[in-house]
N, C-alpha and C positions, 0 to 999 in steps of 0.2 A: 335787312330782314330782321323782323322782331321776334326775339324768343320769348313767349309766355310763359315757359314751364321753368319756374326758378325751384324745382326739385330735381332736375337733372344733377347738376352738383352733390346732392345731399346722394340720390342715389348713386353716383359712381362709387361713391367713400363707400357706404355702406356695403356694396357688394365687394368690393376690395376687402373691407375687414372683416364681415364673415365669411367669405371664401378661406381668406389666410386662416383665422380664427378655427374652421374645421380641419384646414390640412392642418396647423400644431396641436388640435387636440387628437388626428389621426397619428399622428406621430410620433406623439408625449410617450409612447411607450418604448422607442427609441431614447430617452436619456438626453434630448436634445432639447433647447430652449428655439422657442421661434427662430433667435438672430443667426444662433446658431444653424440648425440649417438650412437659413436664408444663404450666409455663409459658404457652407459648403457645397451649395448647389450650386452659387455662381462662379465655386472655383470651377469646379466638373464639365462647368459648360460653355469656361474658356479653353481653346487649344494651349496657349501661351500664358504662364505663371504669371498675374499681375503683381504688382508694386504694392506695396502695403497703400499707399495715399490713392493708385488707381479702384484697387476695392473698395476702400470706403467711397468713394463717388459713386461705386455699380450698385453697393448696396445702401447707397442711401443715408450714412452717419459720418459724424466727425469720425476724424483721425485716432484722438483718442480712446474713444471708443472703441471704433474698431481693436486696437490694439489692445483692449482688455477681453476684448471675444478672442481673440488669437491667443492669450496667454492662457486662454479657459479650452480651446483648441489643443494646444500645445502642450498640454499639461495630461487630457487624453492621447494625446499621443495620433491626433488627425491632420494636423497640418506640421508645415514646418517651416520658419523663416532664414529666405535662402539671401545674402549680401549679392549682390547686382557686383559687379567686376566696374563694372564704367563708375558706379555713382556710389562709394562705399556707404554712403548714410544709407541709400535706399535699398529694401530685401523686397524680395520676390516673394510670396507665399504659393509654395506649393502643397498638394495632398499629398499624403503618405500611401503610400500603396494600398495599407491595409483599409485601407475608407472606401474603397472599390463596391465591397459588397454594401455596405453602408451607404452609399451614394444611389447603388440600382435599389435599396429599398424603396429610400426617399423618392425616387425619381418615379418607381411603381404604384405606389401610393399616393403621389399626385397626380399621373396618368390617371388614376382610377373616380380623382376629386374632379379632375377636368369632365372627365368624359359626362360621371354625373351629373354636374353642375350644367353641360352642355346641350344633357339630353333633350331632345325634341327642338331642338333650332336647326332651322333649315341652313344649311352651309353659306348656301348665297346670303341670307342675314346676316351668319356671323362675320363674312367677309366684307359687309358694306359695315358693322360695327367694328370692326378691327380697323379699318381703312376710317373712320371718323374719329375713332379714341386715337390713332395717328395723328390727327391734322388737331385734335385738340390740345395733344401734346405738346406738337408745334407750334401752335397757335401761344400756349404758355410757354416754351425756352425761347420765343421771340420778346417777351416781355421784359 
């Protein structure tokens, strides 16, 4: 089957980066950089403390990297680097307790981006578009 619309791609990006784009400037007044809490919301919304090298895969940067957000982290005082017992190179990043309320903002404030951003689509759309943006995904980690 032939795809005519070679602006589908352009439009995913696009809505991708101004959606992120209004939740960090809804949030800029939390003290927090984008990465940052890209960061903390992926810790909150793991049960189990990942590995500093499993983070940076969820979020999406080198290793490096990530470990310069974790020392800008850890320096406020939100995360903490735990040594793993089995693998002493590798540490666990967990939250600190006190990021609790910190996390239900974030997470409030993006409830509130979603819902906007959602308004007026019929549920069964956003489920045949959730169920496509799936298989396109797939369709790319096959490559």
């Amino acid at each position: 089957m032939a795809h005519t619309d070679h602006r589908l791609g352009a439009h995913v990006a696009l809505l991708a980066r101004t959606w992120r784009a209004e939740l960090d400037r809804r949030l800029s007044h939390l003290g927090l950089s984008q990465a940052r809490w890209l960061v903390l919301l992926h810790l909150a919304r793991h049960a189990e403390a990942p590995t500093q090298s499993e983070l940076a895969q969820m979020v999406g940067v080198e290793c490096p990297t990530l470990a310069r957000l974790l020392d800008g982290l850890e320096a406020q005082q939100l995360v903490r680097r735990v040594t793993v017992t089995e693998d002493r190179r590798a540490k666990r990043i967990e939250l600190m307790p006190q990021t609790a309320g910190l996390i239900a903002d974030i997470e409030a404030i993006s409830s509130q981006l979603r819902a906007e951003v959602l308004a007026g689509i019929d549920q069964g759309e956003l489920e045949v578009f959730q169920r496509v943006l799936g298989q396109m995904l797939g369709n790319l980690e096959r490559l």
